[in-house]
C-alpha positions in Angstrom: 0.0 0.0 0.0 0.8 3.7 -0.8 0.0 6.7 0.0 -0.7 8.9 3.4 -4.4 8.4 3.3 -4.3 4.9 3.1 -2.0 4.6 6.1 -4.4 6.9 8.0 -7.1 4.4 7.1 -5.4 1.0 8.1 -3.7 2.7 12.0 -7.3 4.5 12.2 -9.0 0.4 11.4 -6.1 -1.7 13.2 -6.4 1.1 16.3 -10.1 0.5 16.2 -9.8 -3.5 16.1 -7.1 -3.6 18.8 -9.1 -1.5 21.5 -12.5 -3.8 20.9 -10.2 -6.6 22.5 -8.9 -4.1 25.7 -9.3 -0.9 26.6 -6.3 1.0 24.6 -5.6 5.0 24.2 -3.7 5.0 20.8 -1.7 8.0 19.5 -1.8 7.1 15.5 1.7 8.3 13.1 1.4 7.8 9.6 2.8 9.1 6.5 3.8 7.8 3.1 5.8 5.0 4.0 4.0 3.1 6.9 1.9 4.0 10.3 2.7 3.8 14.0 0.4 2.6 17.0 1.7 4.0 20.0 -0.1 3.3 23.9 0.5 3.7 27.6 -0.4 0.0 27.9 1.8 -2.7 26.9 -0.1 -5.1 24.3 0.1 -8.8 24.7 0.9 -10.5 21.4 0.2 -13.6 22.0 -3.4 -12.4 23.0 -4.2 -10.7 19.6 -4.3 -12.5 16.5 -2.8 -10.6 14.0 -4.9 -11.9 11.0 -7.8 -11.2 12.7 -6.4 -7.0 12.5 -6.2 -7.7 8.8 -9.2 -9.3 8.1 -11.5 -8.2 5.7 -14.4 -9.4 7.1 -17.1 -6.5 8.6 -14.5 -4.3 7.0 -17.2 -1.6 5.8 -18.9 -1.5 9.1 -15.2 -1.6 11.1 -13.8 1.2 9.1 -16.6 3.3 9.4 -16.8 2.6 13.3 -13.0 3.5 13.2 -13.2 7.1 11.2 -16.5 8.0 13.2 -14.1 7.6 16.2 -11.2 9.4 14.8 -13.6 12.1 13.7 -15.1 12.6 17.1 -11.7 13.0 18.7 -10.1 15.5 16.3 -13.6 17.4 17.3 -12.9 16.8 21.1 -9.6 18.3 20.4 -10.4 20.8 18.8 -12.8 21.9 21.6 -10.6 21.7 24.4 -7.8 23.7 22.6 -10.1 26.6 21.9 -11.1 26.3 25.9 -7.4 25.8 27.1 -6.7 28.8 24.4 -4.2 26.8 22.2 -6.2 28.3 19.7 -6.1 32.1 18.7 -9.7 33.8 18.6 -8.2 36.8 18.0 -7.6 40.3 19.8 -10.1 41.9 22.3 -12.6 44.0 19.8 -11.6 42.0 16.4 -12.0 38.3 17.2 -11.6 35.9 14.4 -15.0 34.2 12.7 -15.2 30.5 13.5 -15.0 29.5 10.1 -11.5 31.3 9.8 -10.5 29.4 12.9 -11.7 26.0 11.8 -9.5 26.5 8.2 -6.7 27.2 10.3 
């Protein structure tokens, strides 16, 4: 496989499949070579059966299970950076428009 997006897709779907076994918090790395799965947790090999991460089996209804939760998160970010003020809204009397903020 090639390609950013598709690397997204498979640590977004193998991140998904892995935390239906145990409760995991994955930070996901990807770019055009490959993608990263890194947790707090140690994961037990010998538990996991690696061909069932690469199964294609409920792959429509995994993979959409998987982006709706990646989706949600970047949106949970999002919110507590604009509370913690990681994001700038601006100075006081010329605050940005959210839909300048959200291109950003």
């Amino acid at each position: 496989f090639e390609g950013r997006l598709v690397h997204e897709g498979l640590a977004s779907l193998f991140a998904y499949r892995l935390s239906k076994h145990k409760t995991y918090t994955f930070s996901l790395a990807f770019n055009d070579y490959g993608f990263e799965l890194l947790t707090d947790k140690r994961i037990e090999t010998h538990e996991i059966d690696i061909h069932q991460l690469a199964d294609s089996g409920n792959l429509l209804t995994d993979f959409s299970g998987s982006m709706n939760m990646n989706e949600m998160a970047r949106k949970k970010f999002r919110d507590i950076a604009q509370i913690s003020g990681l994001l700038f809204n601006g100075y006081p009397g010329k605050p940005i428009k959210n839909k300048h903020l959200q291109v950003n």
